[in-house]
N, C-alpha and C positions, 0 to 999 in steps of 0.2 A: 807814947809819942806817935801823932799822925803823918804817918810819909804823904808826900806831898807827889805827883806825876805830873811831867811837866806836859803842858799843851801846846796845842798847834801847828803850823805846817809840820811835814817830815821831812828833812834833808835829804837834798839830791844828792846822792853817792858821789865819793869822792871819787876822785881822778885814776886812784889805782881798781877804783874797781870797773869805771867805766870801759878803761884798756881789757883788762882781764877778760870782761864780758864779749866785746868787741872781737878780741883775739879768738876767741872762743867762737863764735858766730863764723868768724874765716876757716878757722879749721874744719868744722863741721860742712864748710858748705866745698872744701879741697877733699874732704872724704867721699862724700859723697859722687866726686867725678863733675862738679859743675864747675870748679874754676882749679880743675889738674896743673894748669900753668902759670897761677897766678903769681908765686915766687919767680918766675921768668918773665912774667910780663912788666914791660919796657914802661906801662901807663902807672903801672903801683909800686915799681919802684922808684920812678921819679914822681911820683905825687905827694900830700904830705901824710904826714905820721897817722897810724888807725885812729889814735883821739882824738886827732882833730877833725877828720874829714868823716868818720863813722864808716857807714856803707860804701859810699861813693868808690873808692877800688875796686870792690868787691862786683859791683854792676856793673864799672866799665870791663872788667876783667870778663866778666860773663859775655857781655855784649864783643867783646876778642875773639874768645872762644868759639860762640856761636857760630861769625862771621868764617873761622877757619874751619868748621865742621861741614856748612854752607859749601863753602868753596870746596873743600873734599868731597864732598857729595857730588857735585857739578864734573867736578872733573874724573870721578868714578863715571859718574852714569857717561861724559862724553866719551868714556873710553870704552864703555860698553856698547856705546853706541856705533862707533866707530869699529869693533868686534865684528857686531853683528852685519852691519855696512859690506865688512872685506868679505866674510863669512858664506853672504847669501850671495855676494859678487863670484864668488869661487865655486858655488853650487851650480850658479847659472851656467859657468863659465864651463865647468867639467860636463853639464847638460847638453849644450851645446857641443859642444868635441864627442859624445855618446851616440848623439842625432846625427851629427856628419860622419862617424864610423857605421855606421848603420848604412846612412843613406849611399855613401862608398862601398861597403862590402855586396850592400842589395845591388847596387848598380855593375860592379866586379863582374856577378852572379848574372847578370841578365847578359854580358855580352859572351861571359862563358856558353852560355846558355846559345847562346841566336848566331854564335861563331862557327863555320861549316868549312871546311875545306874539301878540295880534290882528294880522292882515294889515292891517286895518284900522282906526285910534282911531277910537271912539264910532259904532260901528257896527253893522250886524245882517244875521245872513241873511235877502234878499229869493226865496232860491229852493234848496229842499230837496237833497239828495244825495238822488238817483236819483229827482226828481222825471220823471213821464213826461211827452214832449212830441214833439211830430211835429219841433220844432226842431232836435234833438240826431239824430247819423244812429243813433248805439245803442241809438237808442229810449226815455232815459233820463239825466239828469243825471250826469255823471262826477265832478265836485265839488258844489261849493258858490256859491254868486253874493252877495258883499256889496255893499249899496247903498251907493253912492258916486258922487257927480257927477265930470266929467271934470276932472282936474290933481289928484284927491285924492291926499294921498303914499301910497305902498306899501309895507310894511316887511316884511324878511325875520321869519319868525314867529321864526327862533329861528339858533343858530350853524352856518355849513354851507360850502359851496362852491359857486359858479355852474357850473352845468355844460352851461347850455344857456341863447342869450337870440337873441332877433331874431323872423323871424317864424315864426307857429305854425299856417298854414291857418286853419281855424276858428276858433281862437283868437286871432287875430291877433298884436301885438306879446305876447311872451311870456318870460316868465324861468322858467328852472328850477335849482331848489339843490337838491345832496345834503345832507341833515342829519347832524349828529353822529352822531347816534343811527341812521345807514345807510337812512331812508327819503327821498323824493323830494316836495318843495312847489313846485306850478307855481301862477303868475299870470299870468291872461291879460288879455285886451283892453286890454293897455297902450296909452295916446297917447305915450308915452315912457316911455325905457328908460337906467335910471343904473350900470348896471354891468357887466362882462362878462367872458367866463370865465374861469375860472382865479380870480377874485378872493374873498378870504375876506371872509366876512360876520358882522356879529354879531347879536345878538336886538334885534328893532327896528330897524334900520339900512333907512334908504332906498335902496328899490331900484329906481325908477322913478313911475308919475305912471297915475291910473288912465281908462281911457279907452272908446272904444267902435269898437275895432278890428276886424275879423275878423266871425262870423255874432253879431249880434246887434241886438236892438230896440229898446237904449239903450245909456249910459254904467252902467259897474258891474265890479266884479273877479270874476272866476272864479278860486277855490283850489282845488286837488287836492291830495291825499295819495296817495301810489305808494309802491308795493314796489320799482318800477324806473324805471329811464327812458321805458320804453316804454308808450307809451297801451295801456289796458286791463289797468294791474295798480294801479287808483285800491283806496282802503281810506276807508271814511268819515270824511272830513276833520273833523266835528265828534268825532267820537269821540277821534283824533287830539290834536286840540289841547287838549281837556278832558282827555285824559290827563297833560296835558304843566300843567295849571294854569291852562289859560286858558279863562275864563269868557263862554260865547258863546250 
């Protein structure tokens, strides 16, 4: 007997398999991480059933998705942006405060620097720069002499270095400071002596007690102004210090 095959179209799958296949096509595309939400999305659960509608969930759900990735992105990058906003705002801002500590401390420094006082408060010269007298072996005043009785304080005229203190011959007790400004102020006929070398000084700062040590006819300070350390390079000490602002 000859079997017979039957011909013609092929049937379209029935109903349970169209679901099956459908459902399958969702899964696969929830695994993958393209519609992670699609059980939560508000559009495929009220839409209608996978066989009927086929895809259609599936793409609205994607196009969800997308829009919320979209939007996370946007509001990432504004917050980065806004980071980086406060970020360089705070760089500038500490730059700025860095620049006016600077420009303050330089400026501090410069009136340290150019601030001069009297060797002596409330006092006067009792005896001229290069007054002449049989006293002096040069035949002539090498400073200045301010009146002052013995234990008056002494202050450096202005900011420098001690670069020489103890005794001075003639002079007796004695300090000498190199100034900022590379000139040389000695005080002499000290009864005592408050500081010593090496040690920095500033404008006004007590450097000792004035007294009537070494050649002399009383109690009184002797100031000089030098070019060097060495006696015989004095420069007139009032000229000096009236240069410097100080009213004597």
């Amino acid at each position: 007997m000859a079997f017979m095959c039957a011909t013609g179209k092929h049937r379209k799958p029935g109903r349970v398999k169209r679901t099956t296949a459908q459902a399958a096509g969702v899964a696969a595309l929830t695994t993958t991480g393209v519609i992670g939400t699609l059980a939560a999305s508000p559009a495929v659960a009220a839409g209608n059933p996978v066989d009927q509608t086929g895809l259609t969930p599936v793409l609205a759900a994607t196009e969800d998705v997308a829009a919320q990735i979209d939007a996370q992105a946007t509001a990432q990058q504004e917050a980065a942006d806004r980071k980086a906003a406060e970020e360089a705002a705070a760089k500038a801002a500490a730059e700025r405060a860095e620049e006016e500590r600077v420009r303050a401390a330089r400026e501090a420094e410069r009136r340290r620097l150019n601030t001069f006082v009297a060797p002596i408060a409330h006092s006067y010269v009792s005896t001229a720069y290069q007054a002449s007298s049989s006293l002096w072996s040069s035949g002539s005043h090498t400073g200045i002499d301010f009146h002052a009785a013995s234990g008056t304080t002494v202050h450096s005229v202005g900011a420098g270095t001690v670069v020489a203190t103890g005794w001075g011959g003639a002079y007796g007790n004695q300090v000498v400071i190199r100034m900022a400004d590379g000139m040389y102020t000695q005080y002499g006929h000290l009864s005592s002596i408050g500081v010593t070398v090496g040690q920095q000084v500033e404008p006004g700062q007590q450097i000792g007690l004035s007294g009537a040590t070494g050649n002399v006819t009383g109690p009184h300070l002797h100031f000089e102004a030098r070019t060097t350390l060495d006696y015989g390079s004095d420069i007139d000490p009032v000229a000096y210090l009236r240069g410097h602002g100080v009213r004597i």
